[in-house]
VOGU-3710 file (C-alpha; in Angstrom, 3 decimals, decimal comma):
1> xxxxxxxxxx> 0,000/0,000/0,000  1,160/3,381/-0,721  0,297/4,566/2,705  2,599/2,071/4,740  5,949/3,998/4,772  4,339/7,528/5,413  4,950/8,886/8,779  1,782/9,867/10,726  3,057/13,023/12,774  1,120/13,786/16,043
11> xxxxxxxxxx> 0,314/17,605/15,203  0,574/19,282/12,192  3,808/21,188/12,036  4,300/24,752/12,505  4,695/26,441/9,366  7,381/29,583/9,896  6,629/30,651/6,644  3,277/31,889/7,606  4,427/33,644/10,291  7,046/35,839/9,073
21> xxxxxxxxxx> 4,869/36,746/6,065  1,937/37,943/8,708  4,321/39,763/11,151  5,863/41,551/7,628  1,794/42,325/6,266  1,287/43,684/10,368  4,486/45,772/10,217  3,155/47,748/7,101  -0,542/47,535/8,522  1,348/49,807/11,502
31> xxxxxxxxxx> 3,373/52,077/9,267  0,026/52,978/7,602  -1,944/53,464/10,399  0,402/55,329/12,439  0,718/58,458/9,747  -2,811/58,333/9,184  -3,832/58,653/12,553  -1,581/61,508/13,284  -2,448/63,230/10,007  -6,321/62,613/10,646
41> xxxxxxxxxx> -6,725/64,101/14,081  -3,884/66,701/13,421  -5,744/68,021/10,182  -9,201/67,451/12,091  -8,690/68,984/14,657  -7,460/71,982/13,066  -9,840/72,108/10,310  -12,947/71,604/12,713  -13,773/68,642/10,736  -15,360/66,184/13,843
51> xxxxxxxxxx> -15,885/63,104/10,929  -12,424/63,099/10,409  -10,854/63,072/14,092  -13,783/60,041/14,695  -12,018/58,637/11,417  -8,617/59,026/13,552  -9,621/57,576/16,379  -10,424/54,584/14,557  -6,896/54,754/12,490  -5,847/54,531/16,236
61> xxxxxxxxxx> -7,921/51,656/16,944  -5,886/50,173/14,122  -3,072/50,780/14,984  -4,174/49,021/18,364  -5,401/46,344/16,695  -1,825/45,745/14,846  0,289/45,593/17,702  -2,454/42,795/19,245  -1,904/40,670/16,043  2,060/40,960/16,022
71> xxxxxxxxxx> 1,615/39,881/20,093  -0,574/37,496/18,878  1,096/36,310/15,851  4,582/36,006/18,742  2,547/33,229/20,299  0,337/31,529/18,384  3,729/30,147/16,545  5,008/28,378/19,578  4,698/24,283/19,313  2,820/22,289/21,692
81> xxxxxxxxxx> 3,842/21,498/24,792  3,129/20,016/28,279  0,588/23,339/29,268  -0,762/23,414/25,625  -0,630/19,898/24,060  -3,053/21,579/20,829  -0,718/24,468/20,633  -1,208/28,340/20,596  -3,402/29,279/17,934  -5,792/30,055/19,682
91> xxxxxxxxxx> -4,230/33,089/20,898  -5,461/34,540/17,458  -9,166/33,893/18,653  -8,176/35,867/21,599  -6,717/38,467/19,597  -9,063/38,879/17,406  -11,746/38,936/20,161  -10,277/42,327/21,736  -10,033/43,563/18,620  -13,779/43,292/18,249
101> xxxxxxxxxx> -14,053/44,775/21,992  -11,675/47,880/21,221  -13,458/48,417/17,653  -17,158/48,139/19,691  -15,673/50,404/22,536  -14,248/53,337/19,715  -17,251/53,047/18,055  -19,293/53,463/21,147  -17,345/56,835/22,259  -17,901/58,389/18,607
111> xxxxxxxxxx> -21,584/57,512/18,854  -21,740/59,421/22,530  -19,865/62,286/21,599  -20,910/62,959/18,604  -24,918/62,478/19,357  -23,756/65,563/21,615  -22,245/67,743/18,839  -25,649/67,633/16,981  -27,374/69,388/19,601  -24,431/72,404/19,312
121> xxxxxxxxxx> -24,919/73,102/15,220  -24,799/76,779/16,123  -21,767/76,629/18,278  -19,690/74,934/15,900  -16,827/76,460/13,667  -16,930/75,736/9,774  -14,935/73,185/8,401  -11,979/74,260/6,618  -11,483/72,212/2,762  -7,825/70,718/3,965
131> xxxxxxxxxx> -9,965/68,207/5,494  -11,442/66,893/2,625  -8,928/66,308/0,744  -7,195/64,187/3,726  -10,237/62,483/3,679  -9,673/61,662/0,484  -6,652/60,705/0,392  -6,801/58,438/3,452  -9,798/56,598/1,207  -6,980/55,482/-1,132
141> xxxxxxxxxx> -4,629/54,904/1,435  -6,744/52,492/3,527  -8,840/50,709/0,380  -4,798/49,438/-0,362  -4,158/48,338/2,863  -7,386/46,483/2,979  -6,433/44,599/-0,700  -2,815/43,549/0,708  -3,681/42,543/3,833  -6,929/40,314/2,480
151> xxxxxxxxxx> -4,828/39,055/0,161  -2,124/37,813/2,037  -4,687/36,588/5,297  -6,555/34,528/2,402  -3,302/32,822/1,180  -2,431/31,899/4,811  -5,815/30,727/5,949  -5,367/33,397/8,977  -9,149/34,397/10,258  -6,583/36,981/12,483
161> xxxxxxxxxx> -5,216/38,784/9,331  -8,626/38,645/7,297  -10,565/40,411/10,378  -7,617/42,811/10,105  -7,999/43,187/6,711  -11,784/43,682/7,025  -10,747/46,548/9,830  -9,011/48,352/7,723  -11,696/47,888/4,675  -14,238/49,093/7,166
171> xxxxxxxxxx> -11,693/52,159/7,672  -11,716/52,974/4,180  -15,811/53,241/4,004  -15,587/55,085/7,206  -13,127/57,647/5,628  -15,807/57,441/3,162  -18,855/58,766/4,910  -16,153/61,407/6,206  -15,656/63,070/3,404  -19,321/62,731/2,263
181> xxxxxxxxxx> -20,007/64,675/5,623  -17,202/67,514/5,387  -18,030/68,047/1,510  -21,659/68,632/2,533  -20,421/70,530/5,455  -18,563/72,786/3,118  -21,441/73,481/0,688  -23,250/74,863/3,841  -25,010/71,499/5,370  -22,963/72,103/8,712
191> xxxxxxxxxx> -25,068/69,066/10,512  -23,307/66,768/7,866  -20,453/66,694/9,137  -21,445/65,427/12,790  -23,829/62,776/11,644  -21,223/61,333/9,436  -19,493/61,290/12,662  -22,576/59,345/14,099  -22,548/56,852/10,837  -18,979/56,465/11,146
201> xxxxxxxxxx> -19,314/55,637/15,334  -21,725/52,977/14,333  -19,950/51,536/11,490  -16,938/51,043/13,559  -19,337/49,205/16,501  -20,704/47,314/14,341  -17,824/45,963/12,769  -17,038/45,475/16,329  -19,310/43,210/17,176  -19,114/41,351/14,168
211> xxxxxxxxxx> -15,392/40,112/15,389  -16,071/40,181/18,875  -19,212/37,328/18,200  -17,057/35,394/15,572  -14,086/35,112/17,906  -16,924/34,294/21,012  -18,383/31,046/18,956  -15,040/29,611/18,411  -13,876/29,696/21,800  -17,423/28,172/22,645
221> xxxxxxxxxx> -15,841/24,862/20,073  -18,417/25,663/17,100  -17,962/23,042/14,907  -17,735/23,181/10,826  -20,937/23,478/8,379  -22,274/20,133/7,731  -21,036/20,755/4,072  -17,675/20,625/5,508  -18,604/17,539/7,814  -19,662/15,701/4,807
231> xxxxxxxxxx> -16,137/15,773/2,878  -14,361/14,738/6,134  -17,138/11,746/6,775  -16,316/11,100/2,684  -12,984/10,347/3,128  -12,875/8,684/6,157  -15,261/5,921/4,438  -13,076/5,893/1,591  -10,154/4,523/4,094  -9,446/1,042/3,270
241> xxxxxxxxxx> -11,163/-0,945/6,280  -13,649/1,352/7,453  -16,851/0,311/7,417  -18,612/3,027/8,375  -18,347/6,375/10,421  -20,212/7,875/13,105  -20,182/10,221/16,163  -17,846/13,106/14,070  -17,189/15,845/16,077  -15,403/19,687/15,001
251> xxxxxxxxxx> -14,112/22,677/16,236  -12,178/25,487/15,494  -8,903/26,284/16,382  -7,744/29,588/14,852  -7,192/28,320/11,456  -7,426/25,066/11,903  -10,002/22,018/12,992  -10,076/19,545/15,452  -11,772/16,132/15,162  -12,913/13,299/16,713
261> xxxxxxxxxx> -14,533/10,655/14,718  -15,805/7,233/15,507  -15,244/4,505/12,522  -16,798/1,078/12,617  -14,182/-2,120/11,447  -14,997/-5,434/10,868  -15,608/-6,796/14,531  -13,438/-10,125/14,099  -10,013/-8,667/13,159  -7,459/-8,016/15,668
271> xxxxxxxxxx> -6,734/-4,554/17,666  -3,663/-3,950/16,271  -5,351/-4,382/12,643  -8,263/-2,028/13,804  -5,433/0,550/15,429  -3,906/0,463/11,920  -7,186/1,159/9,671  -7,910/4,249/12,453  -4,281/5,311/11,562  -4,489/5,100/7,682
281> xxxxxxxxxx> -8,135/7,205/7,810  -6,545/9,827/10,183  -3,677/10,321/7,837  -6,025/9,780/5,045  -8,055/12,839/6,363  -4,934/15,088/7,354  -3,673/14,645/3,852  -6,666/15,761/2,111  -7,847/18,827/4,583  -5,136/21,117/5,031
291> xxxxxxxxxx> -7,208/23,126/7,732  -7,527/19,844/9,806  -4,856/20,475/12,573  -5,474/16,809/14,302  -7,930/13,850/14,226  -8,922/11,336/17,158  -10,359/8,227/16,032  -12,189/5,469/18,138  -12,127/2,084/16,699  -15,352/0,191/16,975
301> xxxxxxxxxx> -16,777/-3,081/16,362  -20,319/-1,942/15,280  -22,079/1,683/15,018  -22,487/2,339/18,687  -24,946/5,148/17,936  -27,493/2,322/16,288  -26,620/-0,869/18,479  -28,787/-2,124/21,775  -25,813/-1,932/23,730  -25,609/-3,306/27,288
311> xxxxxxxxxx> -21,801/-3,051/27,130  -21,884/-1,335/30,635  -23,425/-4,446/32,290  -21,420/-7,322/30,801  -18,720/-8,725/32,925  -15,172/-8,150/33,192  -13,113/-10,656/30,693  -12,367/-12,892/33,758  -15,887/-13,696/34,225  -16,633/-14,227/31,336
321> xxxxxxxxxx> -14,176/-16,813/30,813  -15,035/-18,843/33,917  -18,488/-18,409/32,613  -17,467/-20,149/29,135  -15,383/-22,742/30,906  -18,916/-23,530/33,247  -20,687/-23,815/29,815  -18,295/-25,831/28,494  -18,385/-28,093/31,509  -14,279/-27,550/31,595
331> xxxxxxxxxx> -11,725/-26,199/33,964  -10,538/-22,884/33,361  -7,093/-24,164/32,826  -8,592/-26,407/30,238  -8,896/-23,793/28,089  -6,683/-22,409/25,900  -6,561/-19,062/24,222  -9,829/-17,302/24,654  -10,630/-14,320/22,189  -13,905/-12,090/22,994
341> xxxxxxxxxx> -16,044/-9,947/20,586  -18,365/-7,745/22,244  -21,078/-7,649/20,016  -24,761/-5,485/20,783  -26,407/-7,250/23,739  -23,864/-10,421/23,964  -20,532/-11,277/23,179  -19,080/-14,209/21,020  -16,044/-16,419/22,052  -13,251/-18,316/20,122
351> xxxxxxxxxx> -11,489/-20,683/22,459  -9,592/-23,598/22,064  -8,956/-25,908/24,304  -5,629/-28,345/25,447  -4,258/-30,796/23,720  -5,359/-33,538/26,544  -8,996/-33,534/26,045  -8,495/-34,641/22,389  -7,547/-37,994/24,155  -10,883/-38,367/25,898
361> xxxxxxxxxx> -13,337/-39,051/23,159  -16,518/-39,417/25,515  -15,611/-36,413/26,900  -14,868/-33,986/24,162  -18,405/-35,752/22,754  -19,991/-34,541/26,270  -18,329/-30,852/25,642  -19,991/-30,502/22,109  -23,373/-32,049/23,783  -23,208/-29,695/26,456
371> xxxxxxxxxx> -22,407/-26,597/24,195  -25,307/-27,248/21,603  -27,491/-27,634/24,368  -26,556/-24,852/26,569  -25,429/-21,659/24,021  -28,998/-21,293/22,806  -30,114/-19,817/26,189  -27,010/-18,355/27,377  -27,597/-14,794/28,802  -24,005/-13,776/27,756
381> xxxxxxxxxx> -22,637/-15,992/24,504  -24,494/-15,625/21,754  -22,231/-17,751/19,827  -19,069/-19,700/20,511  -15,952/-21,103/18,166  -14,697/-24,032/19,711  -11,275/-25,323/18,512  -8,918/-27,981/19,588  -5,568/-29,634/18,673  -4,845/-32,953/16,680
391> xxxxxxxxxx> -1,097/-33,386/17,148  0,597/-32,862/14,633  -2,981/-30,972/13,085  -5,675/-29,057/13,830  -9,644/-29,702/14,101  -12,349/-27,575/14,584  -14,518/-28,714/16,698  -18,477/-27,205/16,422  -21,532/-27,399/18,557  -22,868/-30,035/16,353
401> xxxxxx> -19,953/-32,449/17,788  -18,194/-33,363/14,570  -14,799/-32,440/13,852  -13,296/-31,180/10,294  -9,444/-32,171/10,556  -7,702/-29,117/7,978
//
């Protein structure tokens, strides 16, 4: 098989790559956003223009926002270990949830103060022009931040980067409205300019909330669509072995998903055979879905979700076999190897038994008597495999009583 010399890897590995090219995208992100914040409430302020020191403030808020990514982007590349055995990423969620609470928090303070500037139009000073045409100009600024930044969060699957990205877009429409409000403002509509102020406040809140709620569902372990679910459940039937799939479970992690899936084997083959089908659909899966960051799988017999089950109340394996031995009418140490299959209500045995009893006709005839007679009742064996030696050969020896010598 083309899978059997592939290592299997217990997380996926960090990929520096992807972090060096977002701390470069957040280093220009801050270069940006530090000029046009100055600029914005320096020109603002002196050109009365209230839409475009609100516009500031949220250049600040990017800039904020920036230095919570490159914190974020610091930690969220450091391994597993002992305290974190899924890793760091995570710490984007975080980030990107106070990004959401600083962006709802700005745009909350614009709303305020600017609700109270409306009920001043005769006390405030005209706008002076200088402040559109920073207003414009920061449109063209910000709309190319937004493209570079999308870009290069898309590429690296980085919900972190793409919410910054987003940010930044949302500056650009805010800078927008700005200069909507100032221009009107300057043709005489002084009230303009303040409820662009108003329009911008909410913008940036609701943007706000919009990250803040995003970053809230992943950290409560919402899983993926069920479109998503279906390719994952696809391939892990395609896995040579499985024989079905239930129980699969998702959630987020950052950019990446963690699952735990249940896949049904045949219920005869041997746990190390099982362990090894689990191990080619996990890899099988990994391969495939580059998001997937890690994949439990439980091994089972039948679809637990469907079977009567009783598996709680069935006895422990030594019970059991001193209950097949009383069936049997044997001793326990008349018994060979036992092997158990827990199947629904009951379990099935194979056992064999010693070489001795082969030389005690009557009573290997009494064993088979016993067995036919007994197994139909049984409250625990639904069906038992009975085999026993012929030095130098082997017979199989069924509840019937005859023997087939292979």
């Amino acid at each position: 098989m083309e899978h059997e010399n592939l290592p299997i890897s217990t997380l996926t590995p960090i990929d520096e790559s992807r972090f060096e090219e977002a701390r470069k995208v957040t280093w220009v992100s801050i270069g940006v956003n530090l000029v046009l914040t100055l600029v914005q409430i320096g020109v603002g302020l002196l050109a009365h223009a209230q839409s475009l020191v609100a516009d500031g403030f949220h250049s600040l808020s990017d800039l904020v926002a920036d230095l919570l990514v490159l914190v974020a982007n610091f930690h969220s590349r450091h391994p597993a270990d002992e305290g974190h055995p899924y890793g760091h990423q995570r710490v984007e969620t975080a980030a990107s949830l106070a990004l959401g609470l600083i962006l709802a928090g700005t745009g909350a303070a614009i709303l305020w103060y600017a609700a109270g500037r409306l009920q001043q139009l005769d006390a405030l000073p005209a706008v002076a022009p200088l402040a559109f045409w920073t207003a414009l100009a920061t449109i063209g600024a910000k709309e190319m931040l937004f493209r570079y930044m999308l870009r290069v969060g898309e590429a690296l699957r980085s919900p972190m980067l793409v919410a910054n990205a987003w940010h930044a877009r949302s500056d650009a429409a805010s800078s927008l409205v700005a200069a909507a409000g100032i221009g009107g403002s300057l043709l005489g509509v002084r009230w303009l300019d303040p409820v662009a102020a108003v329009i911008v406040g909410f913008m940036i809140l609701r943007m706000g909330w919009v990250f803040a709620w995003d970053a809230l569902r992943e950290l409560m372990d919402e899983g993926l669509s069920e479109q998503e679910l279906a390719a994952i459940r696809d391939t892990l039937r395609a896995a040579p072995g499985v024989v079905g799939v239930h129980d699969l479970r998702t959630r987020r992690m950052a950019q990446k998903v963690l699952i735990d899936a249940h896949i049904q084997v045949d219920p005869r083959i041997s746990v190390s055979e099982g362990h090894r089908i689990g191990e080619l659909a996990r890899l099988a899966v990994l391969r495939k879905h580059a998001d997937v960051l890690d994949l439990l799988v439980h091994v089972d017999p039948e679809d637990d979700m469907l079977a009567d089950s009783r598996g709680g109340e069935l006895p422990a394996r030594e019970e059991l076999v001193a209950h097949l031995a009383a069936l049997l009418g044997v001793a326990p140490h008349e018994l060979g190897g036992v092997t158990l299959h827990y199947l629904g209500r009951n379990v099935e045995a194979e056992a064999s038994l010693v070489p001795g009893l082969m030389d005690d006709a009557a009573r290997l005839a009494s064993i088979h008597q016993r067995l036919a007679e007994r197994l139909e009742d049984d409250p625990l064996f639904s069906a038992v495999d009975l085999y026993c030696r012929l030095a130098p050969k082997w017979g199989n020896c069924d509840a019937a009583g005859t023997i087939t010598v292979h």
